[in-house]
C-alpha positions in Angstrom: -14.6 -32.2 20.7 -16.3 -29.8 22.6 -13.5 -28.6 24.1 -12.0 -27.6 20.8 -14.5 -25.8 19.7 -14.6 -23.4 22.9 -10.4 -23.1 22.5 -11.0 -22.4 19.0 -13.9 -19.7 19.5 -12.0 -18.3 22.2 -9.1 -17.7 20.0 -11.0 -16.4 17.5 -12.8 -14.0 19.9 -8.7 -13.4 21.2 -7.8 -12.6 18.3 -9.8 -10.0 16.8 -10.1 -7.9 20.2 -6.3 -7.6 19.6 -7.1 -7.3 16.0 -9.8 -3.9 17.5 -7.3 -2.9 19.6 -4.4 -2.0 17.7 -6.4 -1.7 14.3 -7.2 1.5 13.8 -8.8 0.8 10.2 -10.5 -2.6 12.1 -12.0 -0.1 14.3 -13.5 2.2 12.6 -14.9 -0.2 10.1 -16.5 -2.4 13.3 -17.9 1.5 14.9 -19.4 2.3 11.5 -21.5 -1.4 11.3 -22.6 -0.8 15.1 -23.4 2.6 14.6 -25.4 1.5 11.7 -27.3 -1.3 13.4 -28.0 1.1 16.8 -29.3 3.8 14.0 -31.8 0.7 12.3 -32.7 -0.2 15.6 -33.6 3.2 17.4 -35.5 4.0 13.4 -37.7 0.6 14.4 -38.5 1.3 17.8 -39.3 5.0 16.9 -41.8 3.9 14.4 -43.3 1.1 16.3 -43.8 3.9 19.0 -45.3 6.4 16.3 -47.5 3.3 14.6 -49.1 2.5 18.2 -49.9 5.7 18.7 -51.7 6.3 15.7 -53.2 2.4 16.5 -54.2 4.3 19.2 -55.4 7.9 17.9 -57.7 5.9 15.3 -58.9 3.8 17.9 -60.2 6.9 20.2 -61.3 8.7 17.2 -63.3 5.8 16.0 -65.1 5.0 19.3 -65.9 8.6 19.7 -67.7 8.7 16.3 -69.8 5.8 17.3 -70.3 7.2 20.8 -71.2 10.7 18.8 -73.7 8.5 16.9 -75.6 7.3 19.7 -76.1 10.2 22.0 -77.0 12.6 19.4 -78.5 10.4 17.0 -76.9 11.7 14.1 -76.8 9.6 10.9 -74.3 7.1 10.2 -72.9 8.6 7.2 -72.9 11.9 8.9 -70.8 10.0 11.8 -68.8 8.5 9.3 -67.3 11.6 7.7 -66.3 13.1 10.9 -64.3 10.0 11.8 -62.8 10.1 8.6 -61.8 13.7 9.0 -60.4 13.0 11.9 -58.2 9.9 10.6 -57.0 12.4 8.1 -55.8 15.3 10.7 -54.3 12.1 12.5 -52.3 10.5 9.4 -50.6 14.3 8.7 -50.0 14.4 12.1 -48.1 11.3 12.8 -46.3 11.7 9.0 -45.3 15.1 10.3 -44.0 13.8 13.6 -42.5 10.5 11.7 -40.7 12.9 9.6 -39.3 14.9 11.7 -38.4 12.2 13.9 -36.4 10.8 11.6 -34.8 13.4 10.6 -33.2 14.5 14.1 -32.1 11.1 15.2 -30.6 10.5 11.6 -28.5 13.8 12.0 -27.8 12.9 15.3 -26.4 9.8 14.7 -24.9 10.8 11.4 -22.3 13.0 13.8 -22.2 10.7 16.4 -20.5 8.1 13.3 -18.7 11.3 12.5 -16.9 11.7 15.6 -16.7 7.7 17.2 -15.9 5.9 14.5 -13.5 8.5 13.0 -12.2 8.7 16.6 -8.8 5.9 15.9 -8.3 6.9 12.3 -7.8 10.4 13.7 -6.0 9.3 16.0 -3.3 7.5 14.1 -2.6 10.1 12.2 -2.0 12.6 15.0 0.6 10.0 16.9 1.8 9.7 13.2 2.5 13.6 12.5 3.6 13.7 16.7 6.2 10.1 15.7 7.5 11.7 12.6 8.4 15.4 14.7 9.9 13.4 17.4 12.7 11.3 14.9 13.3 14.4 12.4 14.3 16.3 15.6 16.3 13.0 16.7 17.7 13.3 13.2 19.2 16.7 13.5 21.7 16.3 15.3 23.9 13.2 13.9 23.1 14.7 10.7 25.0 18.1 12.1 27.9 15.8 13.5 28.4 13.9 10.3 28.4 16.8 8.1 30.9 18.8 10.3 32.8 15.8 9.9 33.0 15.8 6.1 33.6 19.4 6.6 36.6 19.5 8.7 37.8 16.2 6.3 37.6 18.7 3.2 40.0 21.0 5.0 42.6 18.8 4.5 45.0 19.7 1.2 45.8 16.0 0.9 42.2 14.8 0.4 42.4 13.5 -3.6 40.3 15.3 -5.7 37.9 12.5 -6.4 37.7 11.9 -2.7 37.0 15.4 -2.2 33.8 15.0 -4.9 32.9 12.1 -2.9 32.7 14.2 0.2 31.1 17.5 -1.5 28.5 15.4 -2.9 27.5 13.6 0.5 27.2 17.3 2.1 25.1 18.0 -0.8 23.2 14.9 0.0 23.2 15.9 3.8 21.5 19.4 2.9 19.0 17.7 1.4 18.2 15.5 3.9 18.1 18.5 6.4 15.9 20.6 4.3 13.5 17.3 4.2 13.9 16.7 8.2 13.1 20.7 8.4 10.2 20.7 5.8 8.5 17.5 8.1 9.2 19.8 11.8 7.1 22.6 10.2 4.1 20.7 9.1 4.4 19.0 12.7 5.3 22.6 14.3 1.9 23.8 12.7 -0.9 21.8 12.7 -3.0 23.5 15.3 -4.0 27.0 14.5 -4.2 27.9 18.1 -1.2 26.7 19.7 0.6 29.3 17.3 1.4 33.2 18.3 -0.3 35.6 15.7 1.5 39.4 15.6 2.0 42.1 12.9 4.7 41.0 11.1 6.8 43.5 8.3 6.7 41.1 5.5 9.1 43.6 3.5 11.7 43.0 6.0 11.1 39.3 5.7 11.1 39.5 2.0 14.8 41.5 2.2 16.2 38.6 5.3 15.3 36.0 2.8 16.3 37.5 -0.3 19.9 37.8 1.6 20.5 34.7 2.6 19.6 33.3 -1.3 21.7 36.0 -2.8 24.7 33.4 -2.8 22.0 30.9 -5.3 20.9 34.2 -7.1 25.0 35.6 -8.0 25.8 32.0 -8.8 23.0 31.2 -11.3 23.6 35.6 -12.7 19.9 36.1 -12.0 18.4 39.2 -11.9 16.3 39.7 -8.6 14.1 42.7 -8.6 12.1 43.6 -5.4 9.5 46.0 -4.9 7.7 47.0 -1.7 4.9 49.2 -1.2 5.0 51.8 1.7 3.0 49.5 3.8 4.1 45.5 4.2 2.4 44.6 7.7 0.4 41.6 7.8 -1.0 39.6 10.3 0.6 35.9 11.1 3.6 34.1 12.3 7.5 35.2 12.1 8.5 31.9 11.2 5.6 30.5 9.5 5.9 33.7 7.2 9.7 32.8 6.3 9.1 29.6 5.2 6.1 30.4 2.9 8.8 33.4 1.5 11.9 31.3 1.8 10.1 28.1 -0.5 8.5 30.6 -3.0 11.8 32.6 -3.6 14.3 29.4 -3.7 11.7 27.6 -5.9 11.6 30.3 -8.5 15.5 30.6 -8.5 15.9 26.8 -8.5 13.6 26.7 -12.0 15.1 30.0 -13.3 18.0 29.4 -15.6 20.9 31.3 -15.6 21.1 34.9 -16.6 17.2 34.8 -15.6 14.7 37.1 -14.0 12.8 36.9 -10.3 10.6 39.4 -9.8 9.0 39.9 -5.9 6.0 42.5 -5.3 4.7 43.3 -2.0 2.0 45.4 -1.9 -1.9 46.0 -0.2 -5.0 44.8 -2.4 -8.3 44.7 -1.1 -9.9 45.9 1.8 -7.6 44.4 4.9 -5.2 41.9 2.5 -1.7 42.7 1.8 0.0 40.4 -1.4 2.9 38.8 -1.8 4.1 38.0 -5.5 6.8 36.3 -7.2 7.4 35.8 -10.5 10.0 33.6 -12.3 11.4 33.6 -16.1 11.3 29.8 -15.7 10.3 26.9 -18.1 6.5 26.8 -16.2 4.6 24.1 -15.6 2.7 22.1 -17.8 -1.5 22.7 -17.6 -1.6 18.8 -16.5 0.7 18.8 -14.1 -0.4 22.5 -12.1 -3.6 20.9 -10.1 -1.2 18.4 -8.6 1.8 20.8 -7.1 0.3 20.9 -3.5 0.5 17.1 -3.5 3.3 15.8 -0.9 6.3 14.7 -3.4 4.9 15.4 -6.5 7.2 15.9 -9.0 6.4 17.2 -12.5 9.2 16.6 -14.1 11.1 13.7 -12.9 13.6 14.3 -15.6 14.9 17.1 -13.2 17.8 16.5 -10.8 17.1 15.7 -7.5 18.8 19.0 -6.2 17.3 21.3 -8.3 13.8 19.4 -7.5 14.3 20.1 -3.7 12.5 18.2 -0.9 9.2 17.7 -2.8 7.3 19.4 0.0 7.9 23.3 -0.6 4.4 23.9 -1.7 3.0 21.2 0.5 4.2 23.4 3.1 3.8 26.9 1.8 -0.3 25.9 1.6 -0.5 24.9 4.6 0.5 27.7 6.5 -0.8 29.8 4.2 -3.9 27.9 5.5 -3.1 28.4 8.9 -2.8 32.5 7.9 -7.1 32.2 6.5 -5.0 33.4 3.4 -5.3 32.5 -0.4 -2.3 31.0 -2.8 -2.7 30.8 -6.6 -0.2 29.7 -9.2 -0.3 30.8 -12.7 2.0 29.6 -14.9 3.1 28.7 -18.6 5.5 26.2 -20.5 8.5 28.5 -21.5 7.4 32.0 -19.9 7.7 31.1 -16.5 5.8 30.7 -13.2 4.0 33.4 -11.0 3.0 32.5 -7.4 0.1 35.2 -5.9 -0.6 34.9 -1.9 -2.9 36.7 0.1 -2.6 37.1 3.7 -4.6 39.3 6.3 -3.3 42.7 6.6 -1.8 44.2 10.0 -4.0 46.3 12.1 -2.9 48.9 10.3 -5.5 50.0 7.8 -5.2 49.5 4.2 -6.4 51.7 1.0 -7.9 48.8 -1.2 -5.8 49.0 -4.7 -6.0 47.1 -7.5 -3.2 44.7 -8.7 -1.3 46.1 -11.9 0.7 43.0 -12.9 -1.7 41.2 -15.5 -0.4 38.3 -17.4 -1.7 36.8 -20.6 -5.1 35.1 -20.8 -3.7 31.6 -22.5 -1.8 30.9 -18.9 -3.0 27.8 -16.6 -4.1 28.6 -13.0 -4.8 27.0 -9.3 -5.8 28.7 -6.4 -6.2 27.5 -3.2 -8.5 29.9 -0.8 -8.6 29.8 3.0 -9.5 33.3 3.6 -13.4 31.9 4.7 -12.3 28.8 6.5 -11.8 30.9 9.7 -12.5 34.1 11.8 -9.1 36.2 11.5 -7.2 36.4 15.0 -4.8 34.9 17.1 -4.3 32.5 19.1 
């Protein structure tokens, strides 16, 4: 019988280290409860310390009345008060030091829970974001095969035509899933500010290679695209983080344009050391309930739309982060039925900038998100 109940407290005990182990959620609840008891536990020996002290403080002061009384032959109320006095001075002293006390080793042990027990959660999800780079770049490459495939397939004259809408519809699909697989290698690409290069980048030229390789989408839907560039366009940032944030805005607003529409992209300086970039749709807008949610990961907010005009469902996921990583700010201000107008702010080059004041004012009765990282960091590189 006894036997059992060892076997069965040693699987028990068996059990939940593997449980710890690979847990990561187990673990930081089981940090948090011991951190919690060590905290209780220090608090109770600190004030046992503090109370024998003042056990004491009183002690000495009390004997030193009486001893006062003697030798001079003072009066006992006159002893009295003086020992009371100095009671007094000693309770504000130990509250003081009780209070202070308290105080340190709370915040102390407040960012010791902060960094040990959020120690596995964090983690996980940095072997997550690490696992989910390492199978979309596994992923590129039979994806690449197997569209080529369909490709050269299509080349063939005696492919049927519903075969061939088969096939143009799986390279549709195919696109998607690249786009996705790319979307996923930039958040992974970057997540840490200072493994990433910093130069002055001409955002006009980026705006104009961008604007180029969309202008197939842009003839195809007859929209208008009208871009305009101030004399200077330098910012500071990333190449490639800077033509994705461009690419997503730009193929978003033609993607929610109709046909026979109107994109409109401004680059220009505004404020002291901040150059903006602004693009502006003739789109159906987004709904006022729907705008505080568009930097959620898949959020759709209109799920009536088809999946390829929706895209991936992480454009603006991505565009605010890096427009995060660039201490820059991103607002959306839009409108059901007149359209959609995306505003980001990114540090200026090192080339200075005469502060001027946007011209492009829209009507007050418009809905409106922003997202500011301009104060979450020192500007610089890496």
């Amino acid at each position: 019988m006894v036997t059992n109940y060892w076997k069965r407290s040693a699987a028990l005990v068996i059990g939940f280290a593997r449980r710890y182990r690979f847990d990561p959620f187990l673990r930081t609840e089981v940090n948090i409860v011991a951190l919690q008891m060590g905290l209780a536990v220090f608090l109770l020996a600190v004030v046992a310390v503090i109370a024998s002290q003042l056990y004491f403080d009183a002690s000495a002061a009390v004997l030193k009345g009486i001893a006062d009384t003697l030798s001079t032959h003072s009066t006992p109320a006159s002893a009295g008060d003086i020992v009371i006095a100095q009671l007094s001075s000693l309770r504000l002293r130990t509250v003081l030091v009780a209070t202070g006390a308290v105080l340190v080793i709370t915040a102390i042990f407040t960012y010791i829970i902060a960094r040990v027990a959020l120690s596995p959660t964090r983690n996980a999800l940095q072997s997550q974001k690490q696992f989910i780079g390492n199978v979309a770049h596994e992923l590129r490459t039979p994806l690449a095969v197997g569209k080529t495939n369909i490709e050269v397939a299509l080349m063939d004259p005696a492919v049927s035509a519903d075969l061939r809408q088969s096939l143009l519809s799986t390279v549709e699909e195919l696109d998607r899933i690249s786009e996705i697989i790319n979307n996923l290698l930039s958040l992974s690409a970057f997540t840490r500010r200072e493994q990433v290069e910093f130069v002055d980048v001409d955002l006009g030229n980026v705006v104009h290679s961008v604007v180029r390789k969309l202008r197939e989408l842009t003839e195809s839907k007859r929209i208008e695209m009208e871009v305009r560039l101030s004399e200077r366009t330098t910012v500071w940032g990333n190449q490639t983080a800077l033509e994705q944030i461009v690419m997503n805005i730009i193929k978003n607003a033609l993607a929610y344009t109709p046909r026979s529409g109107r994109v409109r992209v401004v680059v220009e300086p505004v404020y002291p050391d901040f150059m903006e970039l602004r693009v502006r749709d003739s789109g159906s807008g987004i709904a006022r309930r729907d705008l505080f949610r568009i930097f959620e990961p898949y959020y759709r907010a209109d799920p009536s739309r088809k999946r390829q005009e929706s895209g991936s469902g992480l454009g603006l996921t991505i565009v605010s982060e890096l427009v995060r990583l660039h201490n820059g700010k991103i607002t959306v201000r839009s409108a059901e039925g007149r359209g959609t107008s995306v505003t980001i702010l990114l540090p200026a080059g090192r080339i200075g900038l005469q502060a001027e004041t946007p011209t492009d004012h829209e009507r007050d009765d418009a809905s409106e998100v922003a997202v500011d990282f301009s104060h979450s960091a020192h500007r610089g590189g890496a």
